[in-house]
MOPAC internal coordinates of N, CA, C and O (Angstrom, degrees):
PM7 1SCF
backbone

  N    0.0000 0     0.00 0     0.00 0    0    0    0
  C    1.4488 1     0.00 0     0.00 0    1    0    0
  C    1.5265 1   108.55 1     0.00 0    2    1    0
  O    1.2310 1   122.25 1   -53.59 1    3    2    1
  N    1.2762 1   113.30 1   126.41 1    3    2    1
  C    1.4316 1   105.92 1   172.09 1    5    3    2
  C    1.2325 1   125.70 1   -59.73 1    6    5    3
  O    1.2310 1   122.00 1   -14.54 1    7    6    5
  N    1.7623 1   113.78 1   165.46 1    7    6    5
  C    1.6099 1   119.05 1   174.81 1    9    7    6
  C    1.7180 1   109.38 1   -48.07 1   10    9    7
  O    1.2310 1   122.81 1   -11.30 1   11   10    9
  N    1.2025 1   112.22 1   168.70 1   11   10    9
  C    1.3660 1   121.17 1   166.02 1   13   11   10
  C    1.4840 1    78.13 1  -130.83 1   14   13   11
  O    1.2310 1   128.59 1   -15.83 1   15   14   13
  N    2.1594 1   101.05 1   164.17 1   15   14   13
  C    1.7130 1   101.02 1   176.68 1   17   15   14
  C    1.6646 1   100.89 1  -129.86 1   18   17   15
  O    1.2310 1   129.27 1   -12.09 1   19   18   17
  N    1.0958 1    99.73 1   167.91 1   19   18   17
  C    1.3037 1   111.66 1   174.54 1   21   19   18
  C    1.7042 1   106.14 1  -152.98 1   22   21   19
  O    1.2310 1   126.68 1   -50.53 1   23   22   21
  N    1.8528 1   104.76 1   129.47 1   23   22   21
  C    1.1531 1   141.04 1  -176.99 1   25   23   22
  C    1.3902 1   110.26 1   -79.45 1   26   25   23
  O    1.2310 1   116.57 1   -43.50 1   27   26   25
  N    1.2858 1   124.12 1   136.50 1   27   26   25
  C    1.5773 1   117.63 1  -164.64 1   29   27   26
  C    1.4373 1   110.09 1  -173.21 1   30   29   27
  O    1.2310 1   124.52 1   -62.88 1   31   30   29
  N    1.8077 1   108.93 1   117.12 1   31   30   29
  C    1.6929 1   101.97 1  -169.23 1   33   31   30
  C    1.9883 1    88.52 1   -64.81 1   34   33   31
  O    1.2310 1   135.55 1   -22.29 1   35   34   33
  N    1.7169 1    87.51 1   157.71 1   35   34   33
  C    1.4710 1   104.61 1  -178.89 1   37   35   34
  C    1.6907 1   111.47 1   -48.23 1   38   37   35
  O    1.2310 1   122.51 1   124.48 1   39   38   37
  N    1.2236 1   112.80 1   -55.52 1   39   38   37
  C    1.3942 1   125.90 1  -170.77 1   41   39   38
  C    1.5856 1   102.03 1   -50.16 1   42   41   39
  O    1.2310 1   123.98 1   118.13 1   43   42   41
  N    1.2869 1   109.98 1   -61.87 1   43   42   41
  C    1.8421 1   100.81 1   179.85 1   45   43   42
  C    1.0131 1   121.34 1   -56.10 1   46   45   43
  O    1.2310 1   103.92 1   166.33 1   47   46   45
  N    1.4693 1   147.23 1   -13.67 1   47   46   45
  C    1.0858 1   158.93 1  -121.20 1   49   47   46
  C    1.5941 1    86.19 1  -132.82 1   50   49   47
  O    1.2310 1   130.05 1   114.10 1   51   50   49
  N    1.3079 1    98.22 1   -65.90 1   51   50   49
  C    1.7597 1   101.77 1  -167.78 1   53   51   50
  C    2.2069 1    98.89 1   -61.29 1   54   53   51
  O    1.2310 1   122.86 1   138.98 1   55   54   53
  N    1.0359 1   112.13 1   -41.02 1   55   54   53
  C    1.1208 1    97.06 1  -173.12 1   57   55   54
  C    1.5211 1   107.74 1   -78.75 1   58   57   55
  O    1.2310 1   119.53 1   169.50 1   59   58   57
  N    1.1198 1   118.50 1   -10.50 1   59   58   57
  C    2.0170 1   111.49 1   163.31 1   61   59   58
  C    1.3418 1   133.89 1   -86.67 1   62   61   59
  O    1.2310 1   135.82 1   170.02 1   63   62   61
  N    1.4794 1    86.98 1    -9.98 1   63   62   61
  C    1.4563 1   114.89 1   145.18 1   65   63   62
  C    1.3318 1   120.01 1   -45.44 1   66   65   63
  O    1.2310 1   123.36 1    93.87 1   67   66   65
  N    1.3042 1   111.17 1   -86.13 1   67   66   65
  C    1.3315 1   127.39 1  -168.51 1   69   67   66
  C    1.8639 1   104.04 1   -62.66 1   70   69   67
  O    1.2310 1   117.62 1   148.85 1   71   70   69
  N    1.1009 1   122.13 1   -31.15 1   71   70   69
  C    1.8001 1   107.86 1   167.45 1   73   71   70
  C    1.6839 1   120.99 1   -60.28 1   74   73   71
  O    1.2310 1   133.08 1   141.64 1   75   74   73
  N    1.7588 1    92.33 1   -38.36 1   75   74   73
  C    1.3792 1   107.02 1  -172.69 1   77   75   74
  C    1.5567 1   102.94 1   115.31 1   78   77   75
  O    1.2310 1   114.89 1   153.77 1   79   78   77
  N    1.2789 1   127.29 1   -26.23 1   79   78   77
  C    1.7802 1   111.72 1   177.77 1   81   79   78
  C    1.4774 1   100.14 1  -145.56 1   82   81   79
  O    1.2310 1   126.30 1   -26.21 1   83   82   81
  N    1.0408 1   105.49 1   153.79 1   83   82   81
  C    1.8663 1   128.38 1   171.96 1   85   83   82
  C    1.1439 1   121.26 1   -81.90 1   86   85   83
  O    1.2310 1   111.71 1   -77.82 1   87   86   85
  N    1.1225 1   133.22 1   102.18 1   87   86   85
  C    1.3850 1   140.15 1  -158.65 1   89   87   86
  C    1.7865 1   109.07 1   -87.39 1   90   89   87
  O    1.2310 1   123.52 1   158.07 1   91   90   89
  N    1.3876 1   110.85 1   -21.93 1   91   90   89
  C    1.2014 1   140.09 1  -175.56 1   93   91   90
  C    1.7896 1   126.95 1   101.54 1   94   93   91
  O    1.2310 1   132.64 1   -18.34 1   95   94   93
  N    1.5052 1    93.20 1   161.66 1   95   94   93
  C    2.3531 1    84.94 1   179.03 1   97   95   94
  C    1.4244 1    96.13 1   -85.94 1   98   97   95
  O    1.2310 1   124.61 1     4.40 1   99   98   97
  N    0.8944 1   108.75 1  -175.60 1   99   98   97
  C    1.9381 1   138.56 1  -142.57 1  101   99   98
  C    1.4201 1    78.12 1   -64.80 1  102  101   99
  O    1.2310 1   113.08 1   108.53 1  103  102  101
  N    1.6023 1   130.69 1   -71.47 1  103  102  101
  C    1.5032 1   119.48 1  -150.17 1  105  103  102
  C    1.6701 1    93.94 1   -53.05 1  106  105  103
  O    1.2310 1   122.70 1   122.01 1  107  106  105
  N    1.1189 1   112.42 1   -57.99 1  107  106  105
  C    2.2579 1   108.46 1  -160.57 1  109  107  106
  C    1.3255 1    88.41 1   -51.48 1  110  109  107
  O    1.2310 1   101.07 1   133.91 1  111  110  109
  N    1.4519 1   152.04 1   -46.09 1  111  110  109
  C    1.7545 1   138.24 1  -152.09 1  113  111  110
  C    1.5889 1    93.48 1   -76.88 1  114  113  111
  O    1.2310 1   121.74 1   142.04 1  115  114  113
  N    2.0613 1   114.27 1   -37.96 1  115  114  113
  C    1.4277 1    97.02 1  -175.44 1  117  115  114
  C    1.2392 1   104.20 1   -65.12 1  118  117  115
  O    1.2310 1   109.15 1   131.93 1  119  118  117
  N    1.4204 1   137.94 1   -48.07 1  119  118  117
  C    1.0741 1   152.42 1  -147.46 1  121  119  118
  C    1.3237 1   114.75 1   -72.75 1  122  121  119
  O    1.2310 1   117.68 1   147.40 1  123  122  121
  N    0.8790 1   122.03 1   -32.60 1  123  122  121
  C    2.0418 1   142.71 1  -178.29 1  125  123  122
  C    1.6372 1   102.02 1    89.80 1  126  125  123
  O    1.2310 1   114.48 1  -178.24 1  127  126  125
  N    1.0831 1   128.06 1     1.76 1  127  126  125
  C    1.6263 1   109.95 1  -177.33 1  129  127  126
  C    2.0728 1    84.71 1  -158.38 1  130  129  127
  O    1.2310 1   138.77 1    -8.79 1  131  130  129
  N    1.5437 1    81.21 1   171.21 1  131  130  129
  C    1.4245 1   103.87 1  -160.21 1  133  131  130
  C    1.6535 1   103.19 1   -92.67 1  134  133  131
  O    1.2310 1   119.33 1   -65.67 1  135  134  133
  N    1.1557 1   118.87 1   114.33 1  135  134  133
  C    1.6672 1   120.70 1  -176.82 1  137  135  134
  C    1.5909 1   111.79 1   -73.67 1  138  137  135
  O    1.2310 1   112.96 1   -59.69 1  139  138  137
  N    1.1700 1   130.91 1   120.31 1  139  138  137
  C    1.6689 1   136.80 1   153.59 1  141  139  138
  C    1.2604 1   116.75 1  -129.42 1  142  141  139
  O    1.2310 1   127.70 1    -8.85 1  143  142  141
  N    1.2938 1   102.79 1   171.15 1  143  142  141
  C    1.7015 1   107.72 1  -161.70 1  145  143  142
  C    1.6081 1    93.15 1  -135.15 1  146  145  143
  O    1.2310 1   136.47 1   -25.47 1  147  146  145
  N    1.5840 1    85.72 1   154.53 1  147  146  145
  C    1.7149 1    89.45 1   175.10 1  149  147  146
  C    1.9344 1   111.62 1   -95.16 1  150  149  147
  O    1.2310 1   126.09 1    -4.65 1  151  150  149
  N    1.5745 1   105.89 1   175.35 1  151  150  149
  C    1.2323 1    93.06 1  -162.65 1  153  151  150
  C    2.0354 1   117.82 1   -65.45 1  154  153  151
  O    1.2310 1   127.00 1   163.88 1  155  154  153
  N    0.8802 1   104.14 1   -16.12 1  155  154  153
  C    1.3357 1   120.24 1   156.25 1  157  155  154
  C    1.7667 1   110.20 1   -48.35 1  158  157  155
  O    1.2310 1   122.46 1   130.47 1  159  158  157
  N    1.2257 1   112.90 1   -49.53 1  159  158  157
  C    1.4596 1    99.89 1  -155.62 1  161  159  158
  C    1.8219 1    96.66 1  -111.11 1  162  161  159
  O    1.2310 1   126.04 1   179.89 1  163  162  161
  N    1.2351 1   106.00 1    -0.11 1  163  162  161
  C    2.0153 1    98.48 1   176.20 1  165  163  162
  C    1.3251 1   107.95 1   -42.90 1  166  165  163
  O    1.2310 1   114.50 1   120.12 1  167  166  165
  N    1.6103 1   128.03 1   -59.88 1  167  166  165
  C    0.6593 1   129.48 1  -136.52 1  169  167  166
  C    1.2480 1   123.71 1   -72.11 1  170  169  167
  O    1.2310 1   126.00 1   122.47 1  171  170  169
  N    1.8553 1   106.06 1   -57.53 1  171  170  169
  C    1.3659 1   108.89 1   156.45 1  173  171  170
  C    1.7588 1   120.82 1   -46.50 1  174  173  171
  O    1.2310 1   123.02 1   149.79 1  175  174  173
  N    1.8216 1   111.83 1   -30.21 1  175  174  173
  C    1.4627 1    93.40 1   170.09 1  177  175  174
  C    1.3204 1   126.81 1   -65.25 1  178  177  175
  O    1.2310 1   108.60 1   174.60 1  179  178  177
  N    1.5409 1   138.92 1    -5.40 1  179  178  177
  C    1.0317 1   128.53 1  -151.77 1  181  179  178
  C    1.2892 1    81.47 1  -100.20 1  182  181  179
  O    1.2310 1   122.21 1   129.04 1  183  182  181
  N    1.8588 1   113.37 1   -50.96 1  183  182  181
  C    1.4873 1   100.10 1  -164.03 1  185  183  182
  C    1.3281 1   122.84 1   -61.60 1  186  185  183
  O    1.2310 1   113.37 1   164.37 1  187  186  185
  N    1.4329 1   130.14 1   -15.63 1  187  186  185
  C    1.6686 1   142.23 1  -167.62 1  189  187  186
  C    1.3209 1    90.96 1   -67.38 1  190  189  187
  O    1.2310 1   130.30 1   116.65 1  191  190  189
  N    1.4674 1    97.74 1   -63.35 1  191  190  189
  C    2.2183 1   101.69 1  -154.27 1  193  191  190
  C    1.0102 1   108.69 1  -119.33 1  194  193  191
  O    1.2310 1   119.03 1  -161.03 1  195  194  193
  N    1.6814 1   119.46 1    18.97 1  195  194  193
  C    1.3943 1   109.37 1   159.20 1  197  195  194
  C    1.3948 1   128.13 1  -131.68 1  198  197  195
  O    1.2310 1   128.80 1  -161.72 1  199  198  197
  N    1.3351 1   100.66 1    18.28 1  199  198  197
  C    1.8504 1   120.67 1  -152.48 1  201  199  198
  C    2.0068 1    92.32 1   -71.08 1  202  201  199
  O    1.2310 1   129.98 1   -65.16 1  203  202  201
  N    1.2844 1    98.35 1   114.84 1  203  202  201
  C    1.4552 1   141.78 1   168.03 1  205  203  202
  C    1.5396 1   100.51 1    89.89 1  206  205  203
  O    1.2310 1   109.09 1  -153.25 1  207  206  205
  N    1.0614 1   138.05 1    26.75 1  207  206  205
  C    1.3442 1   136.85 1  -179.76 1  209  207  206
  C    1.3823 1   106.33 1   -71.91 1  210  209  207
  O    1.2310 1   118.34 1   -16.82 1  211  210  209
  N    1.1689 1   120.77 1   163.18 1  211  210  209
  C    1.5954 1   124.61 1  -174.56 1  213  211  210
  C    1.1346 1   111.66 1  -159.07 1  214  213  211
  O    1.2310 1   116.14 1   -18.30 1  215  214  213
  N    1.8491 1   124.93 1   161.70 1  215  214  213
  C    1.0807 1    95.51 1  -137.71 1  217  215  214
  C    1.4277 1   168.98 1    44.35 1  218  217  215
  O    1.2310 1   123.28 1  -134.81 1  219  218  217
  N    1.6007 1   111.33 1    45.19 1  219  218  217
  C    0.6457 1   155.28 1   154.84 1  221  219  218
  C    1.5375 1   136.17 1   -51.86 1  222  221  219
  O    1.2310 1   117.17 1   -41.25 1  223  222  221
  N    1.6275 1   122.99 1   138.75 1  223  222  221
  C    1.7041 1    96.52 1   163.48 1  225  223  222
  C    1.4528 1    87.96 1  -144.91 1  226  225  223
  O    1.2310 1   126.32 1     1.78 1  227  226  225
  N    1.5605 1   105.46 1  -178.22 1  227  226  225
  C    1.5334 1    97.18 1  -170.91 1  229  227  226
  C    1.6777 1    91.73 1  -118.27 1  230  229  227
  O    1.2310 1   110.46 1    -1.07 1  231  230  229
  N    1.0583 1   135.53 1   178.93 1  231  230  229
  C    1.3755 1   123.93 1  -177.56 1  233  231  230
  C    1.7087 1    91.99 1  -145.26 1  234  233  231
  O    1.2310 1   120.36 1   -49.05 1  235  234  233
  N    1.4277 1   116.92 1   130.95 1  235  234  233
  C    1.2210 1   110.71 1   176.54 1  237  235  234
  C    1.6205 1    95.45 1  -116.57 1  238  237  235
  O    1.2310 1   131.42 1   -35.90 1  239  238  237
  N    1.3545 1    95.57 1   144.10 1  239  238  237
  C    1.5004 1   106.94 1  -167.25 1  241  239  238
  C    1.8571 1   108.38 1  -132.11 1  242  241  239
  O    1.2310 1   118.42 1   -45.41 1  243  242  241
  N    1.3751 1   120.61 1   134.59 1  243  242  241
  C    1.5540 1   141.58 1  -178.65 1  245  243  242
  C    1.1328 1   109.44 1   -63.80 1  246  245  243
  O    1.2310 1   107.02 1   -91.22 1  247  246  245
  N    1.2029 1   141.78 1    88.78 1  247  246  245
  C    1.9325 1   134.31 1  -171.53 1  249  247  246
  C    1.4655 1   106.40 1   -55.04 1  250  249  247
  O    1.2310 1   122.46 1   164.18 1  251  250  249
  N    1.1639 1   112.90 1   -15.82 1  251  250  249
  C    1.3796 1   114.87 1  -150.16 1  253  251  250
  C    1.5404 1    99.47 1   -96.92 1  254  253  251
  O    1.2310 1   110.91 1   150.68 1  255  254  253
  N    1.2327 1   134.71 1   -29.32 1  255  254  253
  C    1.0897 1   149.84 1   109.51 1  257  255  254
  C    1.2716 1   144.90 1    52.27 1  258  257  255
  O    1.2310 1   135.75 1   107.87 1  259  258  257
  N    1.7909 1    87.13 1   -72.13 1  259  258  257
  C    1.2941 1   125.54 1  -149.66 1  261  259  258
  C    1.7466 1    92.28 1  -104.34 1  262  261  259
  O    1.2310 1   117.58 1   151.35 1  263  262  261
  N    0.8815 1   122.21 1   -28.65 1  263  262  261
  C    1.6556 1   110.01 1  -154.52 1  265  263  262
  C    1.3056 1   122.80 1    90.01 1  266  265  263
  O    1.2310 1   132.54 1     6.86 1  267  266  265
  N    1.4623 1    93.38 1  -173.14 1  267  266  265
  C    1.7030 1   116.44 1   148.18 1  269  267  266
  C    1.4118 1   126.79 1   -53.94 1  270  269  267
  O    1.2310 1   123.06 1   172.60 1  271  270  269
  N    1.5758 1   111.74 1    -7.40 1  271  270  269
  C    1.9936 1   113.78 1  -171.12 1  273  271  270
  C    1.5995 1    86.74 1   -75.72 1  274  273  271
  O    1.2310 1   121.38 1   141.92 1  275  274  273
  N    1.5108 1   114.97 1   -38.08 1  275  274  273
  C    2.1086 1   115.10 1  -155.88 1  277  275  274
  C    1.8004 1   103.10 1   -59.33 1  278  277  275
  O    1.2310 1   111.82 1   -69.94 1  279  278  277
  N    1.2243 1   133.02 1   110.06 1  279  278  277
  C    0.9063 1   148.06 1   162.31 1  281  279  278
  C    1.9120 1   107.41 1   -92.73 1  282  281  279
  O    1.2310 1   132.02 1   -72.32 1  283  282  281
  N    1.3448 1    94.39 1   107.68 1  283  282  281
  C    1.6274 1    95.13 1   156.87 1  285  283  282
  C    1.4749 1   124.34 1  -103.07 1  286  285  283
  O    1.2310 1   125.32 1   -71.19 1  287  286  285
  N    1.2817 1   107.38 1   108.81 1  287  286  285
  C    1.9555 1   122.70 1  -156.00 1  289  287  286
  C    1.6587 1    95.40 1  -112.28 1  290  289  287
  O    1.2310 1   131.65 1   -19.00 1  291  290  289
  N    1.7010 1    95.12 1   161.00 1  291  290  289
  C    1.6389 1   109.75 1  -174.87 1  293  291  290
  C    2.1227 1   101.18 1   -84.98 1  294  293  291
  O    1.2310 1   123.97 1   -85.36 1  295  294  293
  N    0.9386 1   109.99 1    94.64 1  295  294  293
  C    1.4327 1   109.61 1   156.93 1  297  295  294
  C    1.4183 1   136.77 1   -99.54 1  298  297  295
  O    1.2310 1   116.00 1    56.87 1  299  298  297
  N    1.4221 1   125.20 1  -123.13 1  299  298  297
  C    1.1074 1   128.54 1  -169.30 1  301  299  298
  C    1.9597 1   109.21 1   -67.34 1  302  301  299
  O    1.2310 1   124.40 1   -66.58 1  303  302  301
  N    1.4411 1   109.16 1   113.42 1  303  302  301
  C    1.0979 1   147.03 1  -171.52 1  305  303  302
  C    1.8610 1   111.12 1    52.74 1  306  305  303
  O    1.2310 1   126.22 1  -145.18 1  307  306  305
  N    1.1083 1   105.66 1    34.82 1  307  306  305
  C    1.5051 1   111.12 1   157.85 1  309  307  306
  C    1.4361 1   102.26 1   112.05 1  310  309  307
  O    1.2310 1   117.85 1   155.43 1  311  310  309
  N    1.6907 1   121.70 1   -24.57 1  311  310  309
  C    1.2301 1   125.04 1   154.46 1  313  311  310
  C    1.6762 1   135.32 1   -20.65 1  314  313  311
  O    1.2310 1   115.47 1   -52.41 1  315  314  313
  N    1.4972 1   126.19 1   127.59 1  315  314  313
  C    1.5833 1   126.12 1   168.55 1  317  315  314
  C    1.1924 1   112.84 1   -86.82 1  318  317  315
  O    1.2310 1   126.32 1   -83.83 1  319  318  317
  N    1.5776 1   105.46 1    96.17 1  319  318  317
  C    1.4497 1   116.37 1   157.07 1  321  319  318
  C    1.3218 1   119.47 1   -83.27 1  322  321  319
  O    1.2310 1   123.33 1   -31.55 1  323  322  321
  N    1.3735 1   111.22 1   148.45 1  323  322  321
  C    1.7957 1   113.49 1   178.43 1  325  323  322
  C    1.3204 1    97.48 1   -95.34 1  326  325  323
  O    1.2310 1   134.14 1   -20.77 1  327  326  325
  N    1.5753 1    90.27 1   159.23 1  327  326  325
  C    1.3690 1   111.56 1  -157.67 1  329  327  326
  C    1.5060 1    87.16 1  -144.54 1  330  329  327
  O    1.2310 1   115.68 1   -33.28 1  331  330  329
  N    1.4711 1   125.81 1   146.72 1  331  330  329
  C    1.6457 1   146.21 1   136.33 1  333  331  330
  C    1.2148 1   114.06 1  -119.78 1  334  333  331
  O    1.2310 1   136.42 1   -56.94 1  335  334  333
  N    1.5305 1    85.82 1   123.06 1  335  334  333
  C    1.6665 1   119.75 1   160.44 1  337  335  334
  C    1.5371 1   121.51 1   -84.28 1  338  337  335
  O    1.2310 1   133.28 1  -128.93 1  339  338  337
  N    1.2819 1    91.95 1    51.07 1  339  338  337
  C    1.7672 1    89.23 1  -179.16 1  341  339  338
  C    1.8888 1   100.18 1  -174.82 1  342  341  339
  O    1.2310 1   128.72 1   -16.40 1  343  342  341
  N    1.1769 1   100.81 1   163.60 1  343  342  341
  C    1.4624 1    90.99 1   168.81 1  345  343  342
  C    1.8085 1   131.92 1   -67.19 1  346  345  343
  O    1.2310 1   122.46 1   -38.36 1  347  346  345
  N    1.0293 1   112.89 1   141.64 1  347  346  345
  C    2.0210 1   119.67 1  -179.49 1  349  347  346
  C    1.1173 1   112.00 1   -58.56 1  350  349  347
  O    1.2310 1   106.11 1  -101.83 1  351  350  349
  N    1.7956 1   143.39 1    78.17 1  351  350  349
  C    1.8066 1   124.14 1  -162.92 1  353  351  350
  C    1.3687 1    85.81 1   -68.81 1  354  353  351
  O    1.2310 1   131.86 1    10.73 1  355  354  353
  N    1.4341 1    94.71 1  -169.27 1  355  354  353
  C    1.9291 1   112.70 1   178.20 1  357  355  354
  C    1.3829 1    98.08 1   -94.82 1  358  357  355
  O    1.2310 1   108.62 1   163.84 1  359  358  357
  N    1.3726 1   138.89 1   -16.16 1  359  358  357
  C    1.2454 1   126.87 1   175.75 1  361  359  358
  C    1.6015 1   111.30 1   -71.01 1  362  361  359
  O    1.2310 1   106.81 1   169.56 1  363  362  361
  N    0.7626 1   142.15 1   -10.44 1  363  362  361
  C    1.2454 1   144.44 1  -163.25 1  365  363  362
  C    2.1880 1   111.20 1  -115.01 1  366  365  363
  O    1.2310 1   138.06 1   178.30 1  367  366  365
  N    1.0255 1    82.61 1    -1.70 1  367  366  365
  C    1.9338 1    97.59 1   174.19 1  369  367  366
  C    1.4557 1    93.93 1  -114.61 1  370  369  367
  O    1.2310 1   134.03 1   -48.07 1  371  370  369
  N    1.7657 1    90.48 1   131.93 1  371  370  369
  C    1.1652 1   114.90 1   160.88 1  373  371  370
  C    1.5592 1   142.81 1   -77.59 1  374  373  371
  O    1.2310 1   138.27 1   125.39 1  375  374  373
  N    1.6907 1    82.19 1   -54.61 1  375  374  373
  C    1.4805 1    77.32 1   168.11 1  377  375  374
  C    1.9653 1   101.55 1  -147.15 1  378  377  375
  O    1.2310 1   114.72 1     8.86 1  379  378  377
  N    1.4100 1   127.61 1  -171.14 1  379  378  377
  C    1.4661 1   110.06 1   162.25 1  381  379  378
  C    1.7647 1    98.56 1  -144.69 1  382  381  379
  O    1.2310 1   118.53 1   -38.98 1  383  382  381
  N    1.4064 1   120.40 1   141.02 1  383  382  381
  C    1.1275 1   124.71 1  -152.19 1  385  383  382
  C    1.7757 1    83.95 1  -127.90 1  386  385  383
  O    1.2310 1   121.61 1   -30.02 1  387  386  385
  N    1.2567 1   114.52 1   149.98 1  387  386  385
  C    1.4263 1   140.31 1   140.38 1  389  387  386
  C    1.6745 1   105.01 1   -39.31 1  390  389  387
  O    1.2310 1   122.46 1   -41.13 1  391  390  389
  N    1.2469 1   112.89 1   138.87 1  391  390  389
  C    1.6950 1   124.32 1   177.88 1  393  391  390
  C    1.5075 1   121.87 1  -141.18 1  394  393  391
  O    1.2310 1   128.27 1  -112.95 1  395  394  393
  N    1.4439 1   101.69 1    67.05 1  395  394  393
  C    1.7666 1    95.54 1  -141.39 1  397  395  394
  C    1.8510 1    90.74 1   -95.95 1  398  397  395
  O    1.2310 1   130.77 1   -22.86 1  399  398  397
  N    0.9057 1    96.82 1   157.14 1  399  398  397
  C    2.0558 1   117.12 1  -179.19 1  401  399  398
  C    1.4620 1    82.78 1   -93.34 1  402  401  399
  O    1.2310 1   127.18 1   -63.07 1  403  402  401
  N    1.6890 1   103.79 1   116.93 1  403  402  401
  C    1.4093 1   122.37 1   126.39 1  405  403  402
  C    1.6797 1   132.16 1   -84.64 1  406  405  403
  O    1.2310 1   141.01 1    27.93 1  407  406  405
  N    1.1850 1    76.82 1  -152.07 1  407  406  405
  C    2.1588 1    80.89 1   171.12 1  409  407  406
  C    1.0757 1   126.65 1  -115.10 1  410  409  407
  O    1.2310 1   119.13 1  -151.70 1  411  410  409
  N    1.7970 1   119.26 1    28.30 1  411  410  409
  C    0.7697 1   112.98 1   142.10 1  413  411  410
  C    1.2586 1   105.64 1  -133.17 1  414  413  411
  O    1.2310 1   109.48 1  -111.48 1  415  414  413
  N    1.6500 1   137.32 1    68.52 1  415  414  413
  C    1.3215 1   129.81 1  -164.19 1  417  415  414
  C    1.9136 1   104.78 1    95.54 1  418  417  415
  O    1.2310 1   143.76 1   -10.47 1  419  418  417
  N    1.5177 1    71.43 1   169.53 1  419  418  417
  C    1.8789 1    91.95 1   150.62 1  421  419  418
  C    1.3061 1   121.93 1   -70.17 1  422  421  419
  O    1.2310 1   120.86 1   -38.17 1  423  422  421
  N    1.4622 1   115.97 1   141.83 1  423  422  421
  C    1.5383 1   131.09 1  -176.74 1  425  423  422
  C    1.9221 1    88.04 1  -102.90 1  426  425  423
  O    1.2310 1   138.31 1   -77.83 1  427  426  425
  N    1.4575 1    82.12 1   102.17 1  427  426  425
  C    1.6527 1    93.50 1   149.87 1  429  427  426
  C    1.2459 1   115.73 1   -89.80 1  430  429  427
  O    1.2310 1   123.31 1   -22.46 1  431  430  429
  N    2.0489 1   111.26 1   157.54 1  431  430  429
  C    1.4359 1   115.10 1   172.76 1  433  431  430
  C    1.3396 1    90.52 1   -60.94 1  434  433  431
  O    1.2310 1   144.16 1   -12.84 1  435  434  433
  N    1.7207 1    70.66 1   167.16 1  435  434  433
  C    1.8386 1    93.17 1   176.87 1  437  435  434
  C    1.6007 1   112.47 1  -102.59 1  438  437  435
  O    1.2310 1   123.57 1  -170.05 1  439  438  437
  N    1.5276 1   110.77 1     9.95 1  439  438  437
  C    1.1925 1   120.69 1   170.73 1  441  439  438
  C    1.4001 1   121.39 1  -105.75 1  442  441  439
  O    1.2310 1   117.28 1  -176.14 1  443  442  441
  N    1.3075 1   122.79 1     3.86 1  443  442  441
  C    1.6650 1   142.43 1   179.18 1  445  443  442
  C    1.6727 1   117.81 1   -47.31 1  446  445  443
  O    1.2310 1   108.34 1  -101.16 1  447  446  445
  N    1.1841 1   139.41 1    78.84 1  447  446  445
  C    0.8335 1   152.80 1  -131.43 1  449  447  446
  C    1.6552 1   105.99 1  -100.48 1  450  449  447
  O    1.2310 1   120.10 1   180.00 1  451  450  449

């Protein structure tokens, strides 16, 4: 199963690091579960809720992973976004990439699958 991704200013990231799991940023705690997108849908996510943000990383994450928490739900324009209902451990991330804003957007890898 492919990665799902998740967008994450550097600073939160580094400190969910250091606990060991990601509990999620402000929208997933309002939200009750943790928002990611598949590689299809990063892109437009970055530009919606992150357009000129910096500092950035991208977090690629194992669905498989995840369990029973991975909910894939109908959101933005009728689309299945995944969703976790539970906290992100570090076992379940693959890898975490730099997500830096150029001028024309975010520079995604060129290995984004």
């Amino acid at each position: 199963m492919p990665l799902i991704y998740k967008i994450v200013p550097a600073d939160l990231w580094r400190e969910a690091e250091a606990k060991g799991v990601f509990a999620g940023a402000a929208v997933d705690l309002a939200d009750g579960f943790i928002h990611f997108s598949t590689a299809a849908q990063v892109r437009e996510t970055a530009a919606k809720h992150f357009a000129r943000q910096e500092d950035l990383l991208l977090v690629g994450v194992d669905p498989m992973k995840l369990g029973g928490l991975l909910r894939y739900e109908v959101s933005r324009g009728g689309a299945l976004f995944p969703h976790l209902y539970g906290p992100l451990t570090m076992g379940a991330v693959a890898w975490v990439k730099p997500l830096p804003f150029g001028a024309g957007g975010h520079v995604f890898p060129d290995d984004l699958a």
